[in-house]
C-alpha positions as CSV (number, residue, x, y, z in Angstrom):
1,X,-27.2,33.9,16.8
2,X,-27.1,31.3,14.0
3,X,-29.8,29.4,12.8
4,X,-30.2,27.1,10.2
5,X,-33.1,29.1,8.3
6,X,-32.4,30.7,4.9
7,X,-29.3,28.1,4.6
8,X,-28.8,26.5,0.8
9,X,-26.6,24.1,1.6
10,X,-24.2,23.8,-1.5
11,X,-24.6,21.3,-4.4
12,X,-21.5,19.7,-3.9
13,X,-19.2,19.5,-0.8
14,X,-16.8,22.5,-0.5
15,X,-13.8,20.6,1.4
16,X,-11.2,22.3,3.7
17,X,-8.0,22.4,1.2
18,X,-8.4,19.8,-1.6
19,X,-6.1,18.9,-4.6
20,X,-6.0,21.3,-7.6
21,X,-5.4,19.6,-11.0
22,X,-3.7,21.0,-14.1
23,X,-3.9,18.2,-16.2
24,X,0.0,18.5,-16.9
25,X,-0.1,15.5,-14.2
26,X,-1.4,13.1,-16.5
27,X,1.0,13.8,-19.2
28,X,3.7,12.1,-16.6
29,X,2.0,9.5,-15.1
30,X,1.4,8.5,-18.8
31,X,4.8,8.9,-19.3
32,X,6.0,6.5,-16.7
33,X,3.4,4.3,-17.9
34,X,4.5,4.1,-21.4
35,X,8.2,3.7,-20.4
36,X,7.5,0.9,-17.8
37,X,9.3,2.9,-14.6
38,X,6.2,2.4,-12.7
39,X,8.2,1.3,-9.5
40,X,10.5,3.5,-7.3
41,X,13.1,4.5,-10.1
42,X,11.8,6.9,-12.9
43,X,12.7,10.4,-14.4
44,X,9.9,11.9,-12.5
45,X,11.3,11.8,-9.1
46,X,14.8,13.1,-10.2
47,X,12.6,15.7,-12.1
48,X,10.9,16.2,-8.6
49,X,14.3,16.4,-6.6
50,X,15.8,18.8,-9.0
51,X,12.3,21.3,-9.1
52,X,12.0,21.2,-5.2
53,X,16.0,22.1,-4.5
54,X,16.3,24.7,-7.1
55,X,12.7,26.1,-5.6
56,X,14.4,26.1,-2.2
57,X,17.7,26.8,-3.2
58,X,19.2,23.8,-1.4
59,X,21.8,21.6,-2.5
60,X,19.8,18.1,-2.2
61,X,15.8,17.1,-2.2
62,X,15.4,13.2,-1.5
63,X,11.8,12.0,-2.7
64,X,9.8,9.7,-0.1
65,X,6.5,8.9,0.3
66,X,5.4,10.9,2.8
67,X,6.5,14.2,5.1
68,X,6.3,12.0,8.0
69,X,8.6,9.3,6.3
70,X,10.7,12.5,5.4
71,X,11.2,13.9,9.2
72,X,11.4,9.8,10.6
73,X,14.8,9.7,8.2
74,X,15.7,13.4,9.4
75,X,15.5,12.2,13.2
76,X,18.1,9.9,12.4
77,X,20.7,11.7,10.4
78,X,20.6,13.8,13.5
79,X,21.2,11.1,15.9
80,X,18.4,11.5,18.1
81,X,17.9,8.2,19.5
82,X,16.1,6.4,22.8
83,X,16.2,8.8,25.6
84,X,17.6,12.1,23.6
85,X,15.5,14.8,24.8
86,X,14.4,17.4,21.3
87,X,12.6,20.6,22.2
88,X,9.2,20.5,19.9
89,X,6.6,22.9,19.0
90,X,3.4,22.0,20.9
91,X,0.6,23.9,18.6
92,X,1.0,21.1,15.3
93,X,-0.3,18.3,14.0
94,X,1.0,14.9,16.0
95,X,3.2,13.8,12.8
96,X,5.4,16.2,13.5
97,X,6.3,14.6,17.1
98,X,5.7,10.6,16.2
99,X,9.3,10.2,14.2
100,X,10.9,11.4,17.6
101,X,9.0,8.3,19.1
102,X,9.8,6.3,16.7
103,X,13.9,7.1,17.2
104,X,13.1,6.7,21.1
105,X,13.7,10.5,21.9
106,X,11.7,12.0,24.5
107,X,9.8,15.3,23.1
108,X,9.7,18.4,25.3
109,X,6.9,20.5,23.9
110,X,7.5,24.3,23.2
111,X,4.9,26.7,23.7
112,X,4.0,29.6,20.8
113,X,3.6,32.9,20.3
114,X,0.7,35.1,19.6
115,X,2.6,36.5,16.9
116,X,2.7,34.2,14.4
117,X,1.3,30.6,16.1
118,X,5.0,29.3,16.3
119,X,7.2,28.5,18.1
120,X,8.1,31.3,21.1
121,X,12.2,32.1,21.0
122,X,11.1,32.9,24.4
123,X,9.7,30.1,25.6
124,X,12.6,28.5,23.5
125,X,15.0,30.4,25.7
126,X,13.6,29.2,29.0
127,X,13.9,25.3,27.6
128,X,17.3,26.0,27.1
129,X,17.5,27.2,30.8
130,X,15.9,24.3,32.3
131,X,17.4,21.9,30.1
132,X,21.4,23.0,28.8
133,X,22.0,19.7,27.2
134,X,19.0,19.6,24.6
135,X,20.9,19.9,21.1
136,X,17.6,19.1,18.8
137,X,14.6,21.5,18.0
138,X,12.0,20.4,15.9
139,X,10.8,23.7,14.2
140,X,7.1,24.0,12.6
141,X,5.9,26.6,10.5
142,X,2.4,26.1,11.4
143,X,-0.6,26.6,8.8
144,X,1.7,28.1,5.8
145,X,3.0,30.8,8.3
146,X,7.0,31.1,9.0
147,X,8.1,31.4,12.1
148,X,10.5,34.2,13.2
149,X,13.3,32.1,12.4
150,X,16.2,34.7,12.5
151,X,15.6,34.8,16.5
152,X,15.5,30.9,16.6
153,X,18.4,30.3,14.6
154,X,20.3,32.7,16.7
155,X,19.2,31.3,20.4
156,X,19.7,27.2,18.7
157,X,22.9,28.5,17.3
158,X,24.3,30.2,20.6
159,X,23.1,26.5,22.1
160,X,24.6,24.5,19.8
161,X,21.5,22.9,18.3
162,X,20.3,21.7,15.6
163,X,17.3,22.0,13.4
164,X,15.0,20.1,12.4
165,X,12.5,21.9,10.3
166,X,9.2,21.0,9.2
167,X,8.1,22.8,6.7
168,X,5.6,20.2,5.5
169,X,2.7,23.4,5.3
170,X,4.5,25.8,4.3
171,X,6.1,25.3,0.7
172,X,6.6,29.1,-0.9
173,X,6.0,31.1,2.1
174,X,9.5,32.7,3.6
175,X,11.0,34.9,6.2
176,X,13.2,37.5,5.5
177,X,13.6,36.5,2.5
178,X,14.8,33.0,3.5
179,X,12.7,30.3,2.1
180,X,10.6,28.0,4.2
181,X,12.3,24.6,3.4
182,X,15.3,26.0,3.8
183,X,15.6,27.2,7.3
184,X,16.6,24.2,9.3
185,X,19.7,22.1,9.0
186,X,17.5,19.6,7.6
187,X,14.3,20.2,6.7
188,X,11.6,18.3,5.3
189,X,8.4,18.8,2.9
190,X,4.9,17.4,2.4
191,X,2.8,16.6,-0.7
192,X,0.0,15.4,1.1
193,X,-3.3,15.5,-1.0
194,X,-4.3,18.7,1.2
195,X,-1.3,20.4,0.8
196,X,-0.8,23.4,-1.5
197,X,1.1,21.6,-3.6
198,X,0.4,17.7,-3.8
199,X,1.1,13.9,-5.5
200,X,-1.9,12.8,-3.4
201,X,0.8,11.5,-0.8
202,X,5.0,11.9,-0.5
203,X,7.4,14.2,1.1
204,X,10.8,15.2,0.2
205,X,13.8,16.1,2.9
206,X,16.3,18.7,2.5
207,X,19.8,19.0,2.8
208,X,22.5,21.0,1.2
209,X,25.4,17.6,3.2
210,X,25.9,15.7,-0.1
211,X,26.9,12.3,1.9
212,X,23.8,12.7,4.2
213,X,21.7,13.2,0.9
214,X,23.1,9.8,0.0
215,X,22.8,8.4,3.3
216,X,19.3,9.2,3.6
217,X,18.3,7.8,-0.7
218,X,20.1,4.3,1.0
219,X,18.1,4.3,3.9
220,X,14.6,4.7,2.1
221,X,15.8,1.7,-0.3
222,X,15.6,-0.7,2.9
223,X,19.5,0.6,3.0
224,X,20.6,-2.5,0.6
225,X,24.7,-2.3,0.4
226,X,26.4,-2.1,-2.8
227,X,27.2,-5.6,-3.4
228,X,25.9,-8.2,-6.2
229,X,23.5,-9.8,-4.0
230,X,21.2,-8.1,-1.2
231,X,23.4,-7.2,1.6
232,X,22.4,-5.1,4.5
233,X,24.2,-3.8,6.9
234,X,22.2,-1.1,8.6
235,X,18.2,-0.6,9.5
236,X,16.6,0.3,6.3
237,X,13.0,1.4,5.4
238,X,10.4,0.8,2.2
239,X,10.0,4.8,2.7
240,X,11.0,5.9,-2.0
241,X,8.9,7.4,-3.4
242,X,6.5,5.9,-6.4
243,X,7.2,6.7,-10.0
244,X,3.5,7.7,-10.4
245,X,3.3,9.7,-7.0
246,X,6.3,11.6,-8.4
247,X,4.8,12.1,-11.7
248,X,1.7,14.1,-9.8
249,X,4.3,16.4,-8.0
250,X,6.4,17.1,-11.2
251,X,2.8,18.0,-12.7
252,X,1.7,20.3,-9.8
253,X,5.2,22.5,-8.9
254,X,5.0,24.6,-11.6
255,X,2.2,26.0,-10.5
256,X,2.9,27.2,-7.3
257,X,2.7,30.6,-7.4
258,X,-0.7,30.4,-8.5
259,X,-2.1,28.2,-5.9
260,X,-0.2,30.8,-3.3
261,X,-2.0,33.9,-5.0
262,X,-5.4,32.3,-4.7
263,X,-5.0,31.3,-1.1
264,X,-3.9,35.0,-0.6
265,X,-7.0,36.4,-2.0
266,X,-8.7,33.6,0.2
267,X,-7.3,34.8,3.4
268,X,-7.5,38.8,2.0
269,X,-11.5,38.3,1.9
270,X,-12.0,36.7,4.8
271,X,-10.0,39.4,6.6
272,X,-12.5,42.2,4.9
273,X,-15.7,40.0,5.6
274,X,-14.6,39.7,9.4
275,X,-13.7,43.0,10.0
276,X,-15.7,44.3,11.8
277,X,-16.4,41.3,13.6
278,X,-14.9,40.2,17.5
279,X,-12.0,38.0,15.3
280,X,-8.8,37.7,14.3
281,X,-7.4,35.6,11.1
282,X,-4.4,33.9,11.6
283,X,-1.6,36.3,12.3
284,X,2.2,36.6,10.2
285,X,4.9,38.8,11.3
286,X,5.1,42.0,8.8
287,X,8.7,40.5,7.7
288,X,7.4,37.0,6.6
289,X,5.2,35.8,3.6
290,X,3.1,33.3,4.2
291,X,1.8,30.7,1.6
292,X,-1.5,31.2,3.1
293,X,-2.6,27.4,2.6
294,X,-5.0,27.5,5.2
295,X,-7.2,30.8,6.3
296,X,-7.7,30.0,10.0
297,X,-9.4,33.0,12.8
298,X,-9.6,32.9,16.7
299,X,-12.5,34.1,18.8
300,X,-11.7,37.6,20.7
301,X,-12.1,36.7,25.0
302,X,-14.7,38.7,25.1
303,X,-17.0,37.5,22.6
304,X,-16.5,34.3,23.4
305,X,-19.5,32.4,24.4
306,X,-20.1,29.5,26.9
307,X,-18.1,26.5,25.1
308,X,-16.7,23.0,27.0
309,X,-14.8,20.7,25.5
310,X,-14.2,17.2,27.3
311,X,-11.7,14.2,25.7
312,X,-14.2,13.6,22.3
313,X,-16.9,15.7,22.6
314,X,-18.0,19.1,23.3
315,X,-20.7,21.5,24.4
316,X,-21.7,25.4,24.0
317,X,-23.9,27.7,25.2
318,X,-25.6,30.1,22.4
319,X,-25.4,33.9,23.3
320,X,-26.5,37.2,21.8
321,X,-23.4,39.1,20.7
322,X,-21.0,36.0,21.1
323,X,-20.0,33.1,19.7
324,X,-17.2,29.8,19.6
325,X,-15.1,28.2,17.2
326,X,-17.7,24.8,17.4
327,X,-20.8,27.0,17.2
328,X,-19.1,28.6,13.8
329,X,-18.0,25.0,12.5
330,X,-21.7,23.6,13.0
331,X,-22.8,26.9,10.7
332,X,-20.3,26.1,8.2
333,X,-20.9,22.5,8.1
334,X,-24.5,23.2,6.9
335,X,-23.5,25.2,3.8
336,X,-21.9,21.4,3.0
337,X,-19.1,23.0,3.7
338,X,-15.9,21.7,5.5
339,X,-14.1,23.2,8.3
340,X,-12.2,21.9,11.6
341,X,-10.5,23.2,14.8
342,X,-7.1,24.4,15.2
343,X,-4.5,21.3,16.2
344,X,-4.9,20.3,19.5
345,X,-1.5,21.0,21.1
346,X,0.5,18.4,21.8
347,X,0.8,18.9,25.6
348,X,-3.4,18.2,25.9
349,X,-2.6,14.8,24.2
350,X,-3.3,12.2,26.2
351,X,-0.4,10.6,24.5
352,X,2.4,12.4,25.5
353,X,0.7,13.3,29.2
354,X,4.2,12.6,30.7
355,X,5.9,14.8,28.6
356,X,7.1,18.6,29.8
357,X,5.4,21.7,28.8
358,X,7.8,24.8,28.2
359,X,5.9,28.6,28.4
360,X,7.5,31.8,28.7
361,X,4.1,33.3,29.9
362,X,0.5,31.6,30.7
363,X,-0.6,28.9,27.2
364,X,-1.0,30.3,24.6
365,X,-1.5,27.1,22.3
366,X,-4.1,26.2,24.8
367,X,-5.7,29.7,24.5
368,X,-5.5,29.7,20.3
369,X,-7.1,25.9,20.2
370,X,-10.0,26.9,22.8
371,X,-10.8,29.8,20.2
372,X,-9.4,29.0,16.7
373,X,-10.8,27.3,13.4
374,X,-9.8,26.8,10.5
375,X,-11.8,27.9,7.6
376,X,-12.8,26.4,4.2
377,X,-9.4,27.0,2.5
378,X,-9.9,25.2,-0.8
379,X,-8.5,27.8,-4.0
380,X,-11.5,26.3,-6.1
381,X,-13.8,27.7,-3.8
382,X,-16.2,30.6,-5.7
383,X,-16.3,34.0,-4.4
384,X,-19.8,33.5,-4.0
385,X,-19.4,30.3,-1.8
386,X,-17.2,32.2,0.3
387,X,-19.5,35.1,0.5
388,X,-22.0,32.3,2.2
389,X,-19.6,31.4,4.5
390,X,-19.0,34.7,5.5
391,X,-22.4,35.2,5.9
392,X,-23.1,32.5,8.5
393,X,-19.8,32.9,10.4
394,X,-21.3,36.5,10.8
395,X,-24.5,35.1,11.6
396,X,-23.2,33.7,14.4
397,X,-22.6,36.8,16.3
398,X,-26.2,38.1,15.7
């Protein structure tokens, strides 16, 4: 049973996942600096486009400021518009979901899997039953893990559906051998200043259609025609990305496969710290590679102790033996240390109370959220920080 005795709060705050600087960053941003491109034009974010497709091995990356700007354009190059019903994953963050608002769609949320938090091809499968004509699935590879995309590419494809994947967590993790990013027939990125890669905001969307790649640029300019004066003739948006932001990105991308590594070893200690503990860390299927941006672990049933949870607040009951994921966050949180819960699914929000649930068995989104956290995550964390948070997570159980 925790206490807070014996805890040494750190010096300074250890954050969940927070940016990683090289220093290459500020050779760009000077650059656009000293060449005056400090507006939504610049060598950086062709730079960015051309590192982000070659990474992914698509044909066309289109620089905006932000993943959600990125999947509010992908909604429309799809068509979904007021009254289209698109099958959703339901364990995510809301972002994911708002752009099909914003288009007027009407999401049908998706239920996941144990096996790798995603999206469940057979829960997919019974949506499909229940609703024939659904042609869009929003896909979400949630926490850096893929989903098992080869069985939902097959079940969308024998559907005729499209995909719509966001990949705005997972940047270097694949499946198969297929690269997140890559998996949908338009997918989108985020560089988020908690991402594993960020420009302390933007997004890029991905498409390997030429025209829609063009399309989509003209839409994020406010969709000005090409004529001498301004002339519009569609619904546009102020969604380019910034010079500078760009500049951050081009800075942070080539190192990648370092930040990945250091999550790894991240998630590879928490695993040994916990194992002989009633938990799980967040699960992959043996055929995928994560990017392991955030180490996240769920509560086995039976240790689970006493814990309520009402709209905004919560309570627990402390027991020998057991504990909860908001007992475990309060321990964390007194090392000065940052953790949260696992995303509330998207069926639970009072926001979308109207909107259908899809299972293939029970809730299991419901289940992970009642006994999931997410763990400090951040790759500057020391060994010896994490060892402390090891230490009080296990004190938990005492």
């Amino acid at each position: 049973m925790f206490t807070e005795k014996d805890v040494t709060p750190f010096d300074k705050k250890l954050y969940l996942s927070s940016p990683t600087m090289h220093g290459d960053e500020l050779k760009y941003i000077q650059e656009a600096y000293d060449t005056n491109w400090m507006s939504t034009i610049g060598e950086n974010i062709n730079e960015t486009e051309r590192l982000v497709a070659k990474r992914l091995g698509r044909k066309n990356a289109v620089a905006v400021t932000s993943g959600t700007a990125a999947l509010h354009l992908a909604m429309r190059t799809v068509e979904i518009g007021r009254g289209t019903k698109v099958f959703c994953s339901d364990l995510t963050f809301i972002a994911s979901v708002n752009p099909v608002i914003y288009e007027g769609g009407i999401p049908v949320f998706i239920d996941s899997e144990y096996e790798t938090w995603n999206i469940d091809p057979d829960a997919l499968e019974a949506a499909f039953k229940k609703y024939p004509d659904v042609r869009h699935v929003v896909l979400v590879n949630l926490f850096g893990t893929p989903c098992r995309f080869d069985r939902i590419h097959e079940i969308c494809k024998r559907h005729g559906a499209v995909i719509i994947e966001d990949a705005a967590e997972s940047l270097g993790a694949s499946h198969k051998g297929v690269k997140a990013g890559s998996f949908g027939d338009v997918s989108i990125i985020s560089f988020n200043g908690n991402k594993i890669i960020t420009g302390s905001s933007g997004g890029v969307l991905l498409t390997d259609d030429d025209d829609l790649a063009c399309t989509v640029k003209k839409w994020s300019t406010q969709s000005r025609d090409c004529a001498p004066w301004y002339q519009h003739s569609e619904l546009g948006y102020n969604y380019r990305i910034s010079n500078i932001v760009a500049g951050v990105i081009r800075g942070q991308m080539p190192y990648l496969d370092e930040h990945i590594a250091e999550k790894k070893a991240i998630y590879n200690r928490y695993k040994e710290g916990f194992k002989d503990l009633p938990v799980s860390m967040n699960p992959y299927a043996g055929d995928s590679e994560p990017n392991f941006w955030l180490s996240c672990m769920t509560v086995n049933p039976e240790a689970m102790c006493e814990q309520t949870r009402s709209a905004c607040t919560y309570t627990y009951k402390k027991e020998h033996g057991k504990s909860c994921p908001m007992e475990i966050l309060e321990a964390i949180k007194t090392l000065n240390a940052e953790g949260r819960p696992l995303w509330k699914p998207m069926h639970l929000q009072p926001l979308f109370e109207n909107c259908d649930f899809i299972t293939a068995s029970g809730d299991t989104g419901s289940d992970l959220f009642s006994r999931g956290l997410c763990l400090p995550s951040d790759n500057k964390m020391t060994v010896s920080q994490q060892d402390a948070i090891i230490k009080v997570v296990r004190s938990c159980f005492e």
